[in-house]
C-alpha angles and dihedrals in degrees: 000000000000104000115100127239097268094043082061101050087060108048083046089054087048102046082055095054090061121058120229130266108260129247103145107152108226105085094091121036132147136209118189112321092340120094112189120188133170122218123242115275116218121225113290111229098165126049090201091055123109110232118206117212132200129221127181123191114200126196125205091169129101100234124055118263130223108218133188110207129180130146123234145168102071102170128225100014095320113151142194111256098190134059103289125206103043121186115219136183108220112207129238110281071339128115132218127215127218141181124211124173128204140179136225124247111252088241097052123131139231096262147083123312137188124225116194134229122209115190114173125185139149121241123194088336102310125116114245141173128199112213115190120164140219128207121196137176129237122204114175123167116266121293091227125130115261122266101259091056085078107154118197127238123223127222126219124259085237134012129038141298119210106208088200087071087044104097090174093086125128123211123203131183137179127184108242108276095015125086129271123284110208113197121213110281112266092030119147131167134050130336113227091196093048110015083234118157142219125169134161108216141123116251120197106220094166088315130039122249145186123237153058132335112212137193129184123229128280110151106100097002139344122285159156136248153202148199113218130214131184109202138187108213115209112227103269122108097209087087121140136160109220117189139153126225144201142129132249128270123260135229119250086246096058141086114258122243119254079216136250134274110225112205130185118201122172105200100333089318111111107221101174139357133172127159116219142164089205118151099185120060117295111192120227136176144188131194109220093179089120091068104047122145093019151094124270150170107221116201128201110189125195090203101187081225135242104325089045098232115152092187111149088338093160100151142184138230107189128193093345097183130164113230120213125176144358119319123262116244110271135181122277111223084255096061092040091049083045086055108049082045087051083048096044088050101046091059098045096045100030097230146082142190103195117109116269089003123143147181135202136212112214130202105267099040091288129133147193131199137194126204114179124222127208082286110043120251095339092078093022137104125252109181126187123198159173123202108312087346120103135155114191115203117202093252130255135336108200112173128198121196081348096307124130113232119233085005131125130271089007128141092230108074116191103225107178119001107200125189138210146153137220132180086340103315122114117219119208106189114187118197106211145194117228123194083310091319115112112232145151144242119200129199118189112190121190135157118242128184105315082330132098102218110205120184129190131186152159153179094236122061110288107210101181152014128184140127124261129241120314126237083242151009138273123249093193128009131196149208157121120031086339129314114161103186120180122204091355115184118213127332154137123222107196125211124262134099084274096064115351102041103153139053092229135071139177143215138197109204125205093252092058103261125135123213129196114202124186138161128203091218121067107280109241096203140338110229123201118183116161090186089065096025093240123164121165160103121254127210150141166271115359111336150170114230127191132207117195103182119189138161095217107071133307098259085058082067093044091051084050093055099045092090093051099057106115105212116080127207108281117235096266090047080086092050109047081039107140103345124150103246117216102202113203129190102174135331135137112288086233099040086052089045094056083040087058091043092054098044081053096054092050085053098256085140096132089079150136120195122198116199109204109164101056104100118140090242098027141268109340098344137125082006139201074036101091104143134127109025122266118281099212084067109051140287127309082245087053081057095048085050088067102045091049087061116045088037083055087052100039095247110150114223128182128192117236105247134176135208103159095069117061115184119207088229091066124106120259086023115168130144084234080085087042119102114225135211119240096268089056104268129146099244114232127232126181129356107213091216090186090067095015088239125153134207139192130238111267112239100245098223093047094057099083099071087053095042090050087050094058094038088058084044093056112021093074102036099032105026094201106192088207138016140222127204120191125242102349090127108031090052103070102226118265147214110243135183113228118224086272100061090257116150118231120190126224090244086063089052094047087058096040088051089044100049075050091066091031094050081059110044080047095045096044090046128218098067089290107204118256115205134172139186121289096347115239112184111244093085092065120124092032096047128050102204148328132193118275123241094201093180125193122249126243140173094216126055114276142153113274092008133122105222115229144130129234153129095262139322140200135193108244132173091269100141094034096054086068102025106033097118101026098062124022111228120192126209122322109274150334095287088249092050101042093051097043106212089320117118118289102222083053099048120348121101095302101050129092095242092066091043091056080053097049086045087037087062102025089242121165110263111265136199143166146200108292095044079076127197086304104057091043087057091049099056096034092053088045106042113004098099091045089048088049089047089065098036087105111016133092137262091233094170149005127202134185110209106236083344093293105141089200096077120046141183112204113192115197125200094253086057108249109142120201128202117202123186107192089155120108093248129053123276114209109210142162089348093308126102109219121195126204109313089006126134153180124214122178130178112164119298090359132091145164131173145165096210131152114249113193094344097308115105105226135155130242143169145171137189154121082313096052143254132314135173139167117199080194090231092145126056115217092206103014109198116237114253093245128110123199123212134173125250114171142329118216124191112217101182137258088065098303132127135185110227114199121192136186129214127199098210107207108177121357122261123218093219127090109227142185129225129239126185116196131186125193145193134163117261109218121260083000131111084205126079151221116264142193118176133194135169150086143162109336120225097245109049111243086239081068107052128119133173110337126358130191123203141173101051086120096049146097129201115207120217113222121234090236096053110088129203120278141085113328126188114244116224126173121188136176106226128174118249111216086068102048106237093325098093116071138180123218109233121175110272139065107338118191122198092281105051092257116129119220113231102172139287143303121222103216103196132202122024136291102285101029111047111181105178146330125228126179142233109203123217118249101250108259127221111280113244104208139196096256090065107047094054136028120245087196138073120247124219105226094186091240085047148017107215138129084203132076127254142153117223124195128173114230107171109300088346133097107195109202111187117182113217105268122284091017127163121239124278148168117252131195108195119189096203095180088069083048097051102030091235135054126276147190117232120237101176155301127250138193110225132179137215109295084041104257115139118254101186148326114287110221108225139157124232111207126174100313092334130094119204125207142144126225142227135238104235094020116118108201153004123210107200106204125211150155122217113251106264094253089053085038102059091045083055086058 
């Protein structure tokens, strides 16, 4: 994406202001011979209004049908106008038209409604009703009060007064020459008349801040504008208004700003003005002392400047903060430099001298220490240290209603700071002064265990915590599911199961020293600034935070803190504990029953299957509405099907559900059940982009009754054995407003969300396993699991990234070293979002470089759908006994070899010790090469590896349930050996474009393929993209083709009139053409998720609606990866076998049973039973065997020495190898 950050906050904060267009599905439905629809319903501007809607009843049957019609569910007080029922008489293969009218409730919102159809008939006999459904959008002016009803705000006396928390503002505009145009108090958003602009938000122009975009008007003539304050001056002279400006940044495609001119007035009188095309921050300030003690309006005018161009004049007001009275006290450098020495030295002597210090001794030979300021904690040190290691952090920021506490300018003074301390805990009460209320802020500080607890409350809303800027900078940071970043520049993680997903970070310093830091409370966010030295969550409200300092490593500190985690496993954790998860998104109920027969029969038993595909109306859709099962998919009895069978086998199997989206369509939809912002909006949740359909955010204490409703629905009829909720963990919990204006704090949501998953596990019985998406922590203790979104990491914006900069970075076991056995995570990530936007055979669910991930952590196996029944055998084979082994065991160590993160050795308290090589080279460990994303695991008697022998990589196990190796001599999806590049684009006019490849043809294919070019860009605040597409059947048919091939030259690429000008990502594909462009081929190159290669990218120049040429940027041709690489032509000598083929081999009394992954092709195989059995044998014979275990031939073979010889055949399941122990042997067995 090349728009910057704060581009993209914009456009977000636009596309909000304007309601989708609608597609919801529900306005035409049939049942039997009756059709209903409802008409379209144009936009409601008036709540008095009477609204006239259509119905239609069409008959395709041969009789006449009486119909009773009326309309219904009009949310939030609206009412039928009209007579409602009406009976109607429907003619013969006729239809019958009908009007019916309605009104809003006088408390209805700007925002989308249903309306409700009712059709009820009789057909042979049987009583039946029709229900289609209408949405509609609302769209009434502002409920604001008008702009002569302007109250005025008083400042404290001393203190500050942000005017970016102020919402009683009032913005005026004129066009130059024409009089001035003044908007209803409170107003904010986008002026139809003007195209003026008023937003609160916070814009980050080196720093973030706090405050209002601006732009002047355009619409209808150029102006000028102004945001208005009335404000009541206390009676000091010492009054400024202190503020920073700048504009936004521009596209490459757009024109640039002449810059804005930033003006101050207090009343008509001009204070300041400057005109600047900054982009960065530029100070300004204002003294107001001439107007003390009176009252004031206080304007603040975005003048587009002195050629009066408004082009791309987005600007900024920053921090604009009214100043009152004489500064607190604060600290000189000096002081602050003699405090962080007193705090150093406290710790690495173990004494101090300065009044209420202290220092604390904590379990291991660590250490913490606490020196006040002039205003408590907020200004103190607290220093943290090992030995002669120590790191002081600046103390504390706590902010309340966004102000910074002991700060200045802030609207929260610290007047008097008391100490005291009881049964070892300090206690640091602030008495504050709050916007002219007197109030307090209290910090209790305790050791605990190898930890330093530190808790800090208050009766007023706390905003923030964090700490304030380090003595030093990291060398390394960590957080989530495991993220180890070393020298990282700037960044926020926020929090949510996608980034942020645990309460605890770390952090390496320079000197050595490692830091734990937790909160008890949801993080919002971890910061990392090295220009500041900042390093910290932050959270609130009120919270507890824990630092665990150490000089070992940082997961010494994450095993030490371990015990001091307050949240303990839920009752289902125990349960889910090491199953193999088959994740399923679709499919047919009887396709993924045969697809769980068939796992069973190839031993995957140990399982957990999750259906989330399966809603009445369709994925996330018409929600909280689930029940029955979707038709498309089979019958309810199909369904059925499935949960008999998994219950009769002991499989546990959850249905996918959802209680954070409400769609207006639902029934019993009301935006009483709605959260608000804080301006008295409905919030919005998803936008279902397939059906452009939007919901709202589901009040989270108004879920239960709904999620009861469905639970009675399915419990008798389904009899799932475990549960999933959408998004519960990978959204952080939120504050919300009610419809009443009544604040909710996120702790309230975190409850709500967690007697949600408590309410199931009770409802469905047995302890029934509760699981949610990407798994952040804060759930624990109420939830069991959840699966784990394990994203890559990028510098530059991508889909399923986390954006950040830094030297280099590694997943490590960072969540599950504290949580392993308190919340039960399964693999790493849906396949598309794990292998963000790389190849999936690379790196999506089925690749080696996701399972080192899923052994790296100790994560239940997961698989989906398209691994098919052949890639959940493989890992199970292959992984599945190591995986159980861990379930309930404990991360005691993790160790860098020679400090590359990239290879790690994780040691577990059983025992069982993993090495894991996720660098580009080979790692030679504990007897074993390991190439890149290679590992050994070994726990007793079990072990599982991807290692190289001899030079080949293979995979290989052993344990209680037998052997398995795979000498990898087979591909499952073998790339073509050709290879795309770019050679020119060439604009021909009128938005077209020729497009010419190039194809370095290896080796000939025997398919005839067609081409598609493909070329990308993001689309703002949308999950879909821009796309231009190209293609077709090339001239020369790709069976024919030989060395190297251009193609293109005939044809010409359209650009669509909703694709604008700017950079677009190429992307060329084979794709066969009997199955559209699903159907791709693999090639050598850069392969995305999709089987598309990139080749470079296309400029497109100009601007949406006026294109005026293309040009191209080739990619630099990327290394090939060929076939040879990806499989092995030789056997392997596995020691137990000799294959180039895949099998597993267990021992069940004279039998070995050898059974090939499923779908294999044939191979030769050489088994040394005798390795197998521990003793030598005769063999007897081999036999082919199927399913259900009934032999289907003798299998020829050859028994030489110790080794058996056979081929095998492609469809057949199984072989079962018979013997007899020699007699020697024989007689020690009696």
């Amino acid at each position: 994406m090349t728009y910057t950050k704060i581009s993209c906050s914009l456009l977000f904060v636009l596309l909000l202001s304007a309601l989708p267009a609608l597609s919801f599905n529900g306005e035409k439905v049939t049942e039997g011979p009756l059709t209903l629809t409802i008409g379209a319903i144009p936009d409601i501007t008036n709540r008095e209004a009477v609204t006239t809607v259509s119905v239609t009843l069409s008959n395709s049957g041969t009789a006449a049908l009486p119909v009773k019609v009326e309309i219904g569910g009009l949310a939030d007080g609206g009412k039928p106008a009209s007579q409602n029922p009406l009976n109607l008489d429907v003619p013969a293969n006729g239809k019958t038209e009908t009007q019916f009218q309605f009104t809003m409730g006088k408390d209805s919102y700007s925002s989308l409604y249903p309306v409700h159809a009712y059709a009820s008939f009789k057909t042979s006999g049987i009583p039946v009703t029709a229900h289609a459904i209408q949405i509609f959008a609302c769209d009434f002016p502002a409920a604001t009060t008008d702009s002569t009803t302007f109250e005025s705000v008083p400042v404290p006396s001393i203190g500050a007064l942000t005017l970016s928390s102020v919402k009683t503002q009032r913005v005026a505009w004129n066009h130059f020459g024409k009089p001035e145009e003044l908007l209803p108090v409170g107003w904010q958003g986008s002026d139809a008349k003007s195209g003026a602009n008023f937003s609160r938000t916070s814009m980050a122009r080196g720093e973030t801040r706090n405050g209002f975009s601006m732009h002047p008007p355009y619409r209808g003539g150029v102006g000028t504008m102004f945001a208005d304050y009335k404000l009541k001056l206390p009676p000091t002279t010492s009054l400024k208004f202190i503020f920073f400006n700048a504009i936004r940044d521009n596209a490459a495609t757009e024109p640039k700003s002449d810059g804005v001119t930033f003006r101050v007035w207090a009343n008509d009188k001009m204070l300041y003005e400057k005109h600047t095309d900054s982009k960065t921050w530029v100070p300004g300030e204002v003294d107001l002392g001439q107007y003390a003690g009176q009252e004031i309006l206080l304007r603040l005018e975005s003048h587009p400047g002195p050629k009066k161009n408004t082009t791309c004049d987005s600007c900024f007001w920053g921090d604009p903060t009214v100043v009152a009275g004489k500064p607190p006290e604060t600290l000189s450098d000096a002081e602050r430099k003699q405090l962080i020495d007193n705090a150093r030295q406290a710790v690495l002597t173990g004494k101090t001298s300065v009044r209420n210090g202290k220092i604390w001794k904590l379990k291991g030979g660590a250490a913490a220490a606490f020196i006040p300021g002039k205003n408590g904690i907020m200004d103190g040190s607290l220093a943290f240290g090992s030995g002669d290691r120590v790191v002081v952090y600046d103390g504390l920021n706590v902010a309340i209603s966004q102000h910074r506490v002991g700060a200045w300018p802030s609207g929260v003074v610290v007047e008097n700071v008391s100490f005291s301390e009881t049964a070892g805990r300090l206690r640091i009460t602030h008495k504050l002064m709050v916007e002219n209320r007197k109030s307090d802020l209290t910090t209790e500080i305790w050791p605990e265990g190898s930890g330093l607890r530190l808790k800090i409350s208050s009766p007023e809303r706390i905003t923030d915590i964090s700490l304030n800027q380090a003595d030093m900078k990291t060398k390394c940071v960590y957080y989530g599911h495991g993220y180890a970043i070393t020298e990282p520049e700037t960044f926020r993680a926020s929090g949510g199961g996608h980034n942020m997903s645990t309460s605890h970070v770390g952090m390496d310093f320079e000197n050595g020293l490692s830091l734990l830091m937790a909160s008890d409370t949801p993080p919002d966010s971890f910061a990392v600034d090295p220009a500041t030295r900042h390093y910290s969550l932050h959270t609130h409200p009120d919270a507890m935070l824990t630092f665990v300092p150490g000089a070992k490593n940082i997961y010494d500190c994450a095993v030490k803190y371990r015990p001091l985690y307050d949240k303990k496993p839920s009752a289902g954790v125990a349960v889910k504990a090491g199953k193999f998860v088959f994740d399923y998104w679709g499919g047919k109920y009887t396709d993924d029953t045969k697809l769980m027969q068939d796992a069973w029969q190839y031993g995957l038993t140990n399982s957990f299957l999750i259906m989330h595909a399966w809603q009445r109306w369709g994925y996330d859709y018409r929600l909280p509405d689930i029940y029955p099962p979707m038709p498309s998919l089979g019958t309810l009895e199909d369904m059925q099907g499935l949960s008999r069978f998994c219950n009769e086998r002991g499989i546990i199997w959850g249905l996918h559900d959802n209680y954070i989206d409400f769609y207006p369509d639902a029934d019993n939809f009301s935006y009483d059940h709605i959260t608000f912002t804080e301006q008295g909006n409905p919030k919005r949740a998803w936008l279902n982009e397939g059906r452009e359909a939007q919901s709202y955010q589901f009040r989270p204490d108004h879920i239960m009754p709904f999620l009861k409703r469905n639970l009675d629905l399915i419990k008798p009829t389904l009899r799932p054995t475990a549960n999933f909720v959408d998004v519960f963990t990978s959204a952080n919990s939120f504050d919300y407003y009610d419809r009443q204006g009544q604040f909710h704090s996120r702790l309230e949501t975190r409850k709500c969300w967690g007697e949600c998953f408590s309410t199931i596990r009770d409802t469905l019985g047995n302890n029934a396993p509760t699981t949610s998406e990407a798994g952040s922590d804060h759930l624990i203790g109420w939830l069991d699991g959840a699966d784990c979104q394990f994203l890559e990491l990028s510098a530059k914006p991508k889909r399923f990234h986390n954006n950040l900069t830094c030297a280099d970075w590694e997943r490590v076991p960072w969540f599950d070293i504290v949580n392993h056995t308190r919340f039960g995570l399964h693999g790493v990530g849906y396949s598309g979002r794990y292998q963000g936007d790389r190849s999936r055979y690379q790196h999506g669910i089925d690749s080696d470089d996701y399972l080192s991930a899923e052994i790296l952590t100790g994560h239940a196996l997961m698989v989906d759908l398209s691994s098919g029944l052949t890639g959940a055998a493989r890992k199970y084979w292959l992984a599945q006994e190591i995986i159980e082994s861990l379930a309930f065991d404990e991360i005691q160590s993790v160790e860098y070899a020679d400090g590359n993160i990239h290879r790690q050795t994780i040691r577990w308290k059983s025992g069982a010790v993993v090495h894991v090589n996720r660098d580009n080279s080979d790692w030679a460990i504990a007897g074993h090469t390991l190439p890149q994303y290679g590992y050994y695991a070994r726990n007793g008697s079990v072990e599982s590896a991807i290692e190289r022998i001899n030079g080949a990589a293979v995979e290989w196990s052993r344990g209680q349930n037998g052997t398995y190796v795979n000498g990898r001599g087979f591909h499952p999806d073998p790339p073509l050996a050709i290879q795309p590049q770019a050679e020119r684009a060439e604009y021909l006019g009128g938005r077209e474009f020729r497009f010419v490849s190039s194809w370095d043809v290896r080796e000939p294919i025997s398919k005839d393929l067609n081409i598609l070019y493909q070329f990308t860009a993001p689309m703002p605040g949308r999950r879909t993209e821009y796309v231009i597409s190209g293609g077709g059947k090339p001239a020369t048919v790709t069976s024919k083709w030989q060395g190297r091939i251009t193609t293109g030259d005939g044809w010409t690429i359209k650009i669509p009139t909703n694709c604008p000008a700017g950079k677009y990502e190429a992307l060329v594909s084979l794709c066969d053409p009997g199955r559209g462009r699903t159907r791709r081929y693999r090639m050598l190159g850069d392969e995305d998720s999709e089987k598309r290669y990139r080749v470079g990218t296309l400029i497109v120049e100009g601007n949406k609606t006026n294109i005026t040429g293309v040009t191209f940027q080739k990619l630099d041709t990327p290394e090939a990866v060929t076939a040879n690489n990806e499989y092995n032509k030789a056997e392997t000598d596995f020691g137990t076998a000799i294959t180039k083929g895949a099998f597993r081999c267990q021992k069940n009394g004279n039998k070995l049973l050898v059974t090939p992954l499923p779908k294999a092709e044939a191979f030769q195989l050489t088994l040394r039973p005798e390795k197998i059995t521990g003793y030598a044998v005769t063999i007897k014979g081999v036999e082919a065997i199927n399913l259900e275990g009934r032999k289907t031939r003798d299998v020829p073979f050859k028994s030489e020495g110790n080794s058996l010889v056979f081929t095998t055949t492609t469809g057949e399941f199984a072989y079962q190898v018979i013997f007899e122990a020699r007699s020697l042997f024989r007689r020690l067995l009696n």
